[in-house]
Backbone as CSV, one residue per row, in Angstrom:
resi,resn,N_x,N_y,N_z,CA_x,CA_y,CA_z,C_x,C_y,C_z
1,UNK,20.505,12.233,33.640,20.991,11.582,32.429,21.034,12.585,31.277
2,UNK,21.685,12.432,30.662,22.395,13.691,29.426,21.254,13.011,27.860
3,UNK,21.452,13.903,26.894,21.097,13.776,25.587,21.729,12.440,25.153
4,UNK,23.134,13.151,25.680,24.009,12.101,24.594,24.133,10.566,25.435
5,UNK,24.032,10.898,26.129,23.459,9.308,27.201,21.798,8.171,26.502
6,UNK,21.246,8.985,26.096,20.553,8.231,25.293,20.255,8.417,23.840
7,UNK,21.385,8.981,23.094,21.443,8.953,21.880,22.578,7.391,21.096
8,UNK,23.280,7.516,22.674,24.147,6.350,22.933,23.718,4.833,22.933
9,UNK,22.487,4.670,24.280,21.646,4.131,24.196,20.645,3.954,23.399
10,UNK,20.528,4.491,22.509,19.063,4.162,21.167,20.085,3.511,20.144
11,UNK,21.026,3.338,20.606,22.219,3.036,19.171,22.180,1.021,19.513
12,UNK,21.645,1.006,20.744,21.769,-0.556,20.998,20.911,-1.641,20.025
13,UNK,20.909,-2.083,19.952,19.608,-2.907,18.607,18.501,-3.802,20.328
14,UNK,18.973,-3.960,21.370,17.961,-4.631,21.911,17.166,-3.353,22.649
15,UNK,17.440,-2.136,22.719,17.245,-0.458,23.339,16.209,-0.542,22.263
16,UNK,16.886,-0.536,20.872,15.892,0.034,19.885,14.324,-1.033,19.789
17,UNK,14.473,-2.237,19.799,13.392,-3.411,19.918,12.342,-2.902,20.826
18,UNK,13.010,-2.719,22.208,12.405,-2.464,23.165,11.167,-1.366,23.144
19,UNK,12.200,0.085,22.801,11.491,1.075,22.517,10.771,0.972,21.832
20,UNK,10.829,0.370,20.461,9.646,0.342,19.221,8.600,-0.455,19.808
21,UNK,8.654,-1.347,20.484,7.521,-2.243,21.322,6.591,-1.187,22.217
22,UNK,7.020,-0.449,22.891,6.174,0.341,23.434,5.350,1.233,22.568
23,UNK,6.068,1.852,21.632,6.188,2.882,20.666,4.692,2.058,20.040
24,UNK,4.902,0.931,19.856,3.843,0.439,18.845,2.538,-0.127,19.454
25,UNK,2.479,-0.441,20.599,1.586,-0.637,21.684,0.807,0.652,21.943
26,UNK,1.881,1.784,21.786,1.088,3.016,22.831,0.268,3.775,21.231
27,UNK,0.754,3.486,19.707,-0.505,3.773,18.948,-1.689,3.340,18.975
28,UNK,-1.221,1.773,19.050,-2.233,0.968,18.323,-3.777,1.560,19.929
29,UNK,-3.260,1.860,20.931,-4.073,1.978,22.066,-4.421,3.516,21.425
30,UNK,-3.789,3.987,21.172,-4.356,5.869,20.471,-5.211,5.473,19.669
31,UNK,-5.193,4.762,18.422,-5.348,4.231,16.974,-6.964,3.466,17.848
32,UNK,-7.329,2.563,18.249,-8.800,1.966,19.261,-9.322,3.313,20.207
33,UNK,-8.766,3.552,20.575,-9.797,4.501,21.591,-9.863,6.355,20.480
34,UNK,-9.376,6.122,19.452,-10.270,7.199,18.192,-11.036,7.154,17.634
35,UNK,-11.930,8.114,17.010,-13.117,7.764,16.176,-12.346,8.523,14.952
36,UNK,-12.167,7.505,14.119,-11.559,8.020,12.644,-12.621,8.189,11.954
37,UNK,-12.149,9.055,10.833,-13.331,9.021,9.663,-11.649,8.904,8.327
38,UNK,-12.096,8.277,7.569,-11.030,7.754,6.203,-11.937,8.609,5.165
39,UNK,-11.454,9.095,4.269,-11.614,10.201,3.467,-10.456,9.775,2.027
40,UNK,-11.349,9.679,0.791,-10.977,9.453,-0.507,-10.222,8.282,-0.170
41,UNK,-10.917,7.364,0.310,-10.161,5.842,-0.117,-10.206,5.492,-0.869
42,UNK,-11.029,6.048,-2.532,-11.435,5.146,-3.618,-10.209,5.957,-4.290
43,UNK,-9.037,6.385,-3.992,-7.945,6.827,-4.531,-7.159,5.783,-4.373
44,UNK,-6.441,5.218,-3.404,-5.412,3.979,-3.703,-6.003,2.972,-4.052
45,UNK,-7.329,2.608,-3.436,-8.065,1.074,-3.857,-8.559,1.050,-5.194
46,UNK,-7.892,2.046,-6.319,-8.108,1.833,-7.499,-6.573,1.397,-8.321
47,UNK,-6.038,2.001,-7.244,-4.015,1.669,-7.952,-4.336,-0.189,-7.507
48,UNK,-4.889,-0.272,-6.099,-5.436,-1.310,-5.315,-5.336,-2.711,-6.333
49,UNK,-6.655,-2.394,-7.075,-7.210,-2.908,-7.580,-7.317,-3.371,-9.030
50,UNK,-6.111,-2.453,-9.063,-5.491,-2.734,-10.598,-4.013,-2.955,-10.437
51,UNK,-3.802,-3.374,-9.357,-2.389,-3.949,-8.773,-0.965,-2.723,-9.192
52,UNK,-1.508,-1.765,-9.069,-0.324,-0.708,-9.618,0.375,-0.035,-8.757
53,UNK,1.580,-0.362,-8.234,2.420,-0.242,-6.987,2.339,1.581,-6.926
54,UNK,2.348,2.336,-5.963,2.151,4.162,-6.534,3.438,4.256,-4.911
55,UNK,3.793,5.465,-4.617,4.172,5.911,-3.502,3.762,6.984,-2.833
56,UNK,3.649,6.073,-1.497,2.936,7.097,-0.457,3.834,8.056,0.351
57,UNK,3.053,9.181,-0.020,4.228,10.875,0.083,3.489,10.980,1.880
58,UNK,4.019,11.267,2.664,3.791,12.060,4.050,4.737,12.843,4.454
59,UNK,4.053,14.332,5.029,5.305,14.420,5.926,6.181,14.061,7.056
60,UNK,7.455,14.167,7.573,7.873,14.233,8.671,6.869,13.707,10.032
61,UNK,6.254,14.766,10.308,5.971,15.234,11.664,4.368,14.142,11.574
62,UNK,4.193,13.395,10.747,2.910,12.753,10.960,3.226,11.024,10.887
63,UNK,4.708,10.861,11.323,4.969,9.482,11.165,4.047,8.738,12.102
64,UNK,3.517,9.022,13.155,2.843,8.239,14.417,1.993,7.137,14.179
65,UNK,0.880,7.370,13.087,0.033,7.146,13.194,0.002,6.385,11.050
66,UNK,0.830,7.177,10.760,0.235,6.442,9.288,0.122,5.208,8.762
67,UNK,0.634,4.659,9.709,0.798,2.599,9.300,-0.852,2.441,9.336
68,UNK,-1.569,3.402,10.270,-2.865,2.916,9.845,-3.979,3.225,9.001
69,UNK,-3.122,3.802,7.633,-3.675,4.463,6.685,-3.971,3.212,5.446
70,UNK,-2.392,2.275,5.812,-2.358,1.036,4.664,-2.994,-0.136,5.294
71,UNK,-3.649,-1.258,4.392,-4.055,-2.381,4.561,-2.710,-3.143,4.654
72,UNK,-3.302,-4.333,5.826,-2.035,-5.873,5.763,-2.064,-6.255,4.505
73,UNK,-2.782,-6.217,3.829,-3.122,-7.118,2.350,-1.699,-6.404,1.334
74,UNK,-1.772,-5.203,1.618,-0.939,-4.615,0.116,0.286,-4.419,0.604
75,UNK,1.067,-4.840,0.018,2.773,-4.979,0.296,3.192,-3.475,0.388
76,UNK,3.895,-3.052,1.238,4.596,-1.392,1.196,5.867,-1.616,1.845
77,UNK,7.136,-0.862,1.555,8.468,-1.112,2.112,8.273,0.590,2.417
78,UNK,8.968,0.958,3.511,8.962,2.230,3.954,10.425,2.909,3.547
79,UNK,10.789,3.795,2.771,11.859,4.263,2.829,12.492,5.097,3.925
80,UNK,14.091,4.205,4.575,14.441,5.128,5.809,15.786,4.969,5.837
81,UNK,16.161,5.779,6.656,17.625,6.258,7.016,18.192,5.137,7.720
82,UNK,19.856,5.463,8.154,20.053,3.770,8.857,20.589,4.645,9.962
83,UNK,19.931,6.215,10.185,20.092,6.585,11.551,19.554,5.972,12.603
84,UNK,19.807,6.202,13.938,19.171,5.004,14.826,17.524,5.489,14.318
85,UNK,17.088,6.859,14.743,15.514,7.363,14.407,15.032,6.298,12.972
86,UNK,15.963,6.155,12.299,14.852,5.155,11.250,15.389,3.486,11.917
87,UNK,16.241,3.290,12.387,15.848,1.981,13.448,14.873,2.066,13.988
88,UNK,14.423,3.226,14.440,12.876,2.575,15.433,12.293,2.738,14.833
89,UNK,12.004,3.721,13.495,11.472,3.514,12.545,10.903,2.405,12.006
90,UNK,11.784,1.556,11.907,11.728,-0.189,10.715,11.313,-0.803,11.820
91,UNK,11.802,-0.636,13.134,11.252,-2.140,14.162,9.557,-1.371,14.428
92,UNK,9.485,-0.431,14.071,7.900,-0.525,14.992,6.801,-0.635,13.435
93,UNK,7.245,0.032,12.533,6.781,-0.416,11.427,6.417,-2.260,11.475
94,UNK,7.455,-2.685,11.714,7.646,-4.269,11.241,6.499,-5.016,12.201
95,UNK,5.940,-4.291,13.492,4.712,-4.960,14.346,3.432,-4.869,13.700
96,UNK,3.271,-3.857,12.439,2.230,-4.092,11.327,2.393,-4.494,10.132
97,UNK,3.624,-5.329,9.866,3.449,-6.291,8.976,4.558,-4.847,7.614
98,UNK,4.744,-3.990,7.789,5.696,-3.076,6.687,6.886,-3.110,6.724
99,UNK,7.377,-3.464,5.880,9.119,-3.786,5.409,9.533,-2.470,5.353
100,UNK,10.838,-2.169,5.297,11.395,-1.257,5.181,12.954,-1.061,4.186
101,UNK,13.072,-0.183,3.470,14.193,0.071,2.740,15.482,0.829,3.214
102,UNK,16.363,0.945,3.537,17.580,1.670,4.164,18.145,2.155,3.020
103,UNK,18.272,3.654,3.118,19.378,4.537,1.909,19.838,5.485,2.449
104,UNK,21.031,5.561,2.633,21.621,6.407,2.855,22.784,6.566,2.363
105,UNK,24.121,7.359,2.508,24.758,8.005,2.043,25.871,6.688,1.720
106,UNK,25.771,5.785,2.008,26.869,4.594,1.754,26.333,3.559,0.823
107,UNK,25.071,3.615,0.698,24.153,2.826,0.203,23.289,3.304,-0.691
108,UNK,23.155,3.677,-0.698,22.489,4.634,-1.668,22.002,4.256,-2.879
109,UNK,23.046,3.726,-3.314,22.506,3.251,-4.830,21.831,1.467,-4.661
110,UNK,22.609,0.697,-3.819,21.406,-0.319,-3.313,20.855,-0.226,-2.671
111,UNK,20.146,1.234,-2.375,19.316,1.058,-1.601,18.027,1.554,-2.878
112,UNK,18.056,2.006,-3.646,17.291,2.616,-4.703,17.334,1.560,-5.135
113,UNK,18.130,0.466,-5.617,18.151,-0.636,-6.354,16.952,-1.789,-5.601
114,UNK,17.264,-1.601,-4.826,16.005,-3.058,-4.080,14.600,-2.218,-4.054
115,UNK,14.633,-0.897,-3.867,13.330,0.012,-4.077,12.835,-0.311,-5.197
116,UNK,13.369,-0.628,-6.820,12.951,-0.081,-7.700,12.487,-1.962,-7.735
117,UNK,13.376,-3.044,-7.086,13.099,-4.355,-7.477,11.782,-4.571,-6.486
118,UNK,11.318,-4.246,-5.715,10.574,-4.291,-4.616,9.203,-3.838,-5.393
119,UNK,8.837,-2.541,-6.338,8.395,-2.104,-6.897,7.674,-3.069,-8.148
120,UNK,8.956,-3.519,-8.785,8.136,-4.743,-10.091,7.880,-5.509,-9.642
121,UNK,8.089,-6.114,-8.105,7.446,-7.217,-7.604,5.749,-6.792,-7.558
122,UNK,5.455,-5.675,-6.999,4.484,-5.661,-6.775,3.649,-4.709,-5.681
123,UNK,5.140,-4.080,-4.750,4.638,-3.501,-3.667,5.096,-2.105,-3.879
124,UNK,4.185,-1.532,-3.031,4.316,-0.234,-3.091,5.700,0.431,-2.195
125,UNK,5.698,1.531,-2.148,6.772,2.437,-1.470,6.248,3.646,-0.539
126,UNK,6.814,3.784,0.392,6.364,4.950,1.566,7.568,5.894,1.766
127,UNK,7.454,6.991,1.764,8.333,7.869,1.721,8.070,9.541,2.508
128,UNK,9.148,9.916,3.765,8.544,10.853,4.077,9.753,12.276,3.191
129,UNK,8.855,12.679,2.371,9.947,13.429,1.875,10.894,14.735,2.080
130,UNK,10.215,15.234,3.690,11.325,15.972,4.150,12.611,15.260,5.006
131,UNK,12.471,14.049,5.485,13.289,12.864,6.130,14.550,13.069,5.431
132,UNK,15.077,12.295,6.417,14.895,12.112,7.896,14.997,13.319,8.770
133,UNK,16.151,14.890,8.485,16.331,15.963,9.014,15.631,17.126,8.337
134,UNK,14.600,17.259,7.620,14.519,18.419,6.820,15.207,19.431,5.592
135,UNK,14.666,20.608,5.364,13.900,21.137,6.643,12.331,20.922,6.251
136,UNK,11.404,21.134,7.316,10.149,21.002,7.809,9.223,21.305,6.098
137,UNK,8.857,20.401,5.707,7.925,20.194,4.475,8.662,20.826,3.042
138,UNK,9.655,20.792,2.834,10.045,20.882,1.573,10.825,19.529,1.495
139,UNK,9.894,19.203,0.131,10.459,17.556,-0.035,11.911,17.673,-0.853
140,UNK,12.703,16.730,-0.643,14.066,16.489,-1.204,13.941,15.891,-2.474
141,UNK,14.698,16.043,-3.221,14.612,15.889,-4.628,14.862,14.429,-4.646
142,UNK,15.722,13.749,-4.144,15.653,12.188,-4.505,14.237,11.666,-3.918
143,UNK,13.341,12.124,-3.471,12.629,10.756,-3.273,11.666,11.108,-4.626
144,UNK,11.211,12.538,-5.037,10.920,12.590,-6.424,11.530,12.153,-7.806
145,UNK,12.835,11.942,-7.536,13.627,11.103,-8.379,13.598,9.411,-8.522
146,UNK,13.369,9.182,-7.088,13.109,7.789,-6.886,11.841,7.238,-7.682
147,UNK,10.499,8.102,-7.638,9.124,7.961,-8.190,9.439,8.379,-10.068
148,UNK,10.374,8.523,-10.199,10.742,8.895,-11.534,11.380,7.508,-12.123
149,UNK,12.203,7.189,-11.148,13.044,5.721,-11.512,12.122,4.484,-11.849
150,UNK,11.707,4.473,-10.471,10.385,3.656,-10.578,9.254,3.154,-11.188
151,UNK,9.181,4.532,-11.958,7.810,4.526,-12.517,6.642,4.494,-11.891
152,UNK,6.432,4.784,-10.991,4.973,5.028,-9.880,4.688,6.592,-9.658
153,UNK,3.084,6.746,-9.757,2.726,7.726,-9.313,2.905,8.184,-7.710
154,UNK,2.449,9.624,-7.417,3.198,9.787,-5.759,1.181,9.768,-5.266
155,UNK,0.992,9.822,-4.049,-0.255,9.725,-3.663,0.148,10.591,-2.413
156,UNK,-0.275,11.861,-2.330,0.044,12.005,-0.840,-1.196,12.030,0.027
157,UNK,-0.954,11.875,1.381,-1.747,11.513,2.714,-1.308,12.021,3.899
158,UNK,-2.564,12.045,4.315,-2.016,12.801,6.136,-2.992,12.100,6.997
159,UNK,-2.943,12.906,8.464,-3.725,12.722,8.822,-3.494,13.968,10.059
160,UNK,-4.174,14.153,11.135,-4.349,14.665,12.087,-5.912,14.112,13.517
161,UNK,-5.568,14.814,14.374,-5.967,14.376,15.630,-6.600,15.427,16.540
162,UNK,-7.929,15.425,17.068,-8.348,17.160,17.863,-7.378,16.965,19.097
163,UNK,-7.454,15.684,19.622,-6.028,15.482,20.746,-5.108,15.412,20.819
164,UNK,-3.730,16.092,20.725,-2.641,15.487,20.103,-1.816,16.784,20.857
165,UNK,-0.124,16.539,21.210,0.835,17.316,21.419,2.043,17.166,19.983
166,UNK,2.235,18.678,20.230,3.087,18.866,19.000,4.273,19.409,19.279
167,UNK,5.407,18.483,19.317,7.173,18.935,19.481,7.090,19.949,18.774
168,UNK,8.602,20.572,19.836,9.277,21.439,19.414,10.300,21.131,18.717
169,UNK,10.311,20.131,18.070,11.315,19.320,16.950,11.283,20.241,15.753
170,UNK,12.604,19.440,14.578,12.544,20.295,13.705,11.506,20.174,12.666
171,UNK,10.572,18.955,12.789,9.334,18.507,11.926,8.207,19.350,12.487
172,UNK,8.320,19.642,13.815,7.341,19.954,14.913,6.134,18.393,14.927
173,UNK,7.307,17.696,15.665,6.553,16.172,15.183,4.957,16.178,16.157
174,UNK,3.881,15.813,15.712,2.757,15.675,16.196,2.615,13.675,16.398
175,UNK,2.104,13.797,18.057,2.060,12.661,18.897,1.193,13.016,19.641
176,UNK,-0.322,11.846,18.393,-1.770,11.885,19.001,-1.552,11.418,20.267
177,UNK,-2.965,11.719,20.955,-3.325,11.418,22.275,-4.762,10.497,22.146
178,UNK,-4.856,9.661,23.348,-6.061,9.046,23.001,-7.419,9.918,23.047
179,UNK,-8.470,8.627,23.104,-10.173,9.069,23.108,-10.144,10.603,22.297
180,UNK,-9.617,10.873,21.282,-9.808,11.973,20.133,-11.117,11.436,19.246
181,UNK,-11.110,12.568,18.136,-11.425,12.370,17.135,-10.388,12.524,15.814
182,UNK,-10.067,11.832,15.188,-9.541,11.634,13.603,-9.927,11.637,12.321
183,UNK,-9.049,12.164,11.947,-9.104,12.400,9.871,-7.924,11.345,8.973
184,UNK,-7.840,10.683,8.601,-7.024,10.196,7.444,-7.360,10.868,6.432
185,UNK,-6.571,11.659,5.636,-7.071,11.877,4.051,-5.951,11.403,2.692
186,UNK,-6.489,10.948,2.025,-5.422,11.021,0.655,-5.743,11.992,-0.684
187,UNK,-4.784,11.954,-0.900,-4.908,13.242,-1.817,-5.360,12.713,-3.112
188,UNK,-4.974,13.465,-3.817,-4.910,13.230,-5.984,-3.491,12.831,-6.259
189,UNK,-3.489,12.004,-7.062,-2.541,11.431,-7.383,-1.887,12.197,-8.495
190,UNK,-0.189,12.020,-8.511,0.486,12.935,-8.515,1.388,12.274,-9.994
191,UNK,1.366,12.065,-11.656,2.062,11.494,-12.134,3.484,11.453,-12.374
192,UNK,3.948,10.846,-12.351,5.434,10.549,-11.691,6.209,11.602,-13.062
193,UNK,5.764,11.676,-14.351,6.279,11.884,-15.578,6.115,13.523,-15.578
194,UNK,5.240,13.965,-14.299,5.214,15.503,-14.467,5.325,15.975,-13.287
195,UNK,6.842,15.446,-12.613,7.739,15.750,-11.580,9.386,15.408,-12.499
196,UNK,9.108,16.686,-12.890,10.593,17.069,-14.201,11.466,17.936,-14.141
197,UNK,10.538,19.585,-12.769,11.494,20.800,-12.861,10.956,21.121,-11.528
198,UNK,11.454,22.370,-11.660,10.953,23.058,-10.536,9.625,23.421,-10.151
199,UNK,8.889,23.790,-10.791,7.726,24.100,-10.821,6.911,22.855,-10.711
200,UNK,7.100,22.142,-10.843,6.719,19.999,-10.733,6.857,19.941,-9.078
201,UNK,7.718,19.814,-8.896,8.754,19.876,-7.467,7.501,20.928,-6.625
202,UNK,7.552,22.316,-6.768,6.691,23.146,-6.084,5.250,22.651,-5.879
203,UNK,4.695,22.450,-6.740,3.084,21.782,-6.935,3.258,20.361,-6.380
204,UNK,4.321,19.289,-6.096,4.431,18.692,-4.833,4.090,19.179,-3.677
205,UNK,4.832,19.402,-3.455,5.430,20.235,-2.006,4.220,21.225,-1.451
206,UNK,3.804,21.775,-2.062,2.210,22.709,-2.118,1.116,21.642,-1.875
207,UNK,0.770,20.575,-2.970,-0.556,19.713,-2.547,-0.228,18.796,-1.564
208,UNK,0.858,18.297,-0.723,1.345,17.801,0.392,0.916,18.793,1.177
209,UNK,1.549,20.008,1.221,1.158,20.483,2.669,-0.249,21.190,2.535
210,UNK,-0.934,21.117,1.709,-2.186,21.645,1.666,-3.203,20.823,1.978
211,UNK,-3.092,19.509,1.910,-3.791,18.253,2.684,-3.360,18.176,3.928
212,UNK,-1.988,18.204,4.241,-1.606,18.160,5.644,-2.362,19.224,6.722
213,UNK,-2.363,20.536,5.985,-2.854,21.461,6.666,-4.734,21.186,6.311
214,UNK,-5.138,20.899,5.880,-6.602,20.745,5.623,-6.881,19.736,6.546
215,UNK,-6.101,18.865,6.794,-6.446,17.614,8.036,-6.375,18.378,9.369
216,UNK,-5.640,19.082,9.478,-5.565,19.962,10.845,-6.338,20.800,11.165
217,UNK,-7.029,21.890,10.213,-8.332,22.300,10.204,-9.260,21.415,10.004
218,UNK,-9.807,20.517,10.067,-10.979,19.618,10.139,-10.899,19.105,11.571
219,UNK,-9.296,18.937,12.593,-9.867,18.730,13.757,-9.611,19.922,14.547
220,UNK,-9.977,21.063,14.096,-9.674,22.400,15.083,-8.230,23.064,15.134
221,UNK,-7.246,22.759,14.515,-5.684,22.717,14.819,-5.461,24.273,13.550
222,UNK,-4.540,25.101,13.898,-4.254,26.287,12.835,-3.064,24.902,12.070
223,UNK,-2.595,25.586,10.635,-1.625,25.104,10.639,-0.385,24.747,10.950
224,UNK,0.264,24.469,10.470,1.972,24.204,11.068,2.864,24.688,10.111
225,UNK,3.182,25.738,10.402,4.256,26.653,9.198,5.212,25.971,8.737
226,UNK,5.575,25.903,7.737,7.029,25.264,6.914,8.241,26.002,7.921
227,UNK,9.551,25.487,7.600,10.225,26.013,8.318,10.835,27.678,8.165
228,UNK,11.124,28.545,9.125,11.206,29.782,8.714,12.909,30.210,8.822
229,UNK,13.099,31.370,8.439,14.038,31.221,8.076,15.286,31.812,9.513
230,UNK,14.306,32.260,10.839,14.769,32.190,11.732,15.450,30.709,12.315
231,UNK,15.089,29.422,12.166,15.156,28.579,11.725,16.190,27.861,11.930
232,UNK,17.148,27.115,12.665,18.538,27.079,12.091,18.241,25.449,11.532
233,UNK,19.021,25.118,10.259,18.739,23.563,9.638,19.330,22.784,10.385
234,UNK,19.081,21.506,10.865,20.297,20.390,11.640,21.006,19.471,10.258
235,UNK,21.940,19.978,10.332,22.871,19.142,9.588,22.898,17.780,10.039
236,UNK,23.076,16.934,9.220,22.601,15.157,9.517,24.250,14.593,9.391
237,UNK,24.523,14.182,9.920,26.137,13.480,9.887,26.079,12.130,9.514
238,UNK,26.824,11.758,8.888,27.012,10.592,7.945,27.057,9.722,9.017
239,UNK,26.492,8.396,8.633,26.426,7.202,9.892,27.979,7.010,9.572
């Protein structure tokens, strides 16, 4: 069977159900047979607790596992592509209770529009900001624009795994393995009003991957280099 034989097939909506069903079964069994340790939780359970919607920054390559970073209690819509990859995205999300937002290049502006209404309701926002194609940890300027629109601070978070295989994708996506040990961490919160230039933008992009990489040294792992310039980018084609 070819690539394009199941790039074909992931395009089905009962293919995509299917897959996310397993997809979400085979964490939640990673997610029980780990011994996590959660690290600076008194960082969101203070936005928490003063009901102040913020957005949660991750990278790429750590989508696996972060649904179990948020509580059922606090509303979050995930921002995603309406490539099929953010279809399985939204259906396996949706088996822990997280909504999801679609923006992309046709939509775009309602798709920022229900983000920003989603927001004064009350719930927060998830965002991976090298997504959906990269490249590998330099965040894209709209989703820092989005936290500008909004008015919410950014919070970033990771996590990592001592068990885990890591693609040769362009995220170099990491897909824990069970009976590990685990880290969740969240970072310092990031104010939305001093993400203005470049140098705003950089000191993103820097305390993201400097937690990302600090979670990976805590379970034995070197880091995971940004992308280099040997590198070639995948251009993303318009749905």
């Amino acid at each position: 069977m070819t690539k394009a034989f199941f790039k074909t097939l992931l395009k089905k909506p009962l293919t995509v159900k299917i897959f996310s069903w397993f997809i979400s079964k085979y964490i939640s069994f990673v997610f029980k047979t780990t011994r996590w340790k959660f690290l600076n939780e008194d960082i969101p359970q203070a936005y928490w607790k003063a009901g102040k919607p913020f957005m949660l920054c991750f990278w790429h390559n750590r989508l696996a596992l972060m649904t179990f970073i948020w509580p059922k209690s606090q509303p979050l819509y995930m921002m995603i592509s309406s490539h099929p990859d953010g279809q399985i995205i939204s259906n396996t999300v949706a088996h822990y209770g997280i909504q999801t937002v679609v923006i992309s290049s046709k939509n775009g502006t309602e798709g920022i529009r229900n983000a920003i209404r989603f927001v004064k309701s009350g719930a927060s926002l998830g965002i991976t900001p090298d997504g959906p194609r990269g490249p590998r940890f330099q965040a894209d300027k709209g989703a820092l624009s989005l936290a500008r629109m909004a008015k919410i601070d950014l919070i970033p978070a990771s996590y990592s795994t001592t068990r885990r295989k890591t693609f040769q994708s362009w995220d170099r996506l990491l897909v824990p393995l069970p009976f590990g040990q685990g880290v969740f961490i969240w970072g310092k919160p990031i104010c939305y009003k001093d993400i203005n230039n470049k140098e705003s933008h950089k000191f993103f992009e820097t305390a993201l991957t400097a937690l990302t990489n600090h979670t990976d040294a805590l379970c034995g792992h070197s880091a995971i280099p940004p992308r280099g310039d040997h590198e070639r980018p995948i251009k993303l084609k318009r749905p």
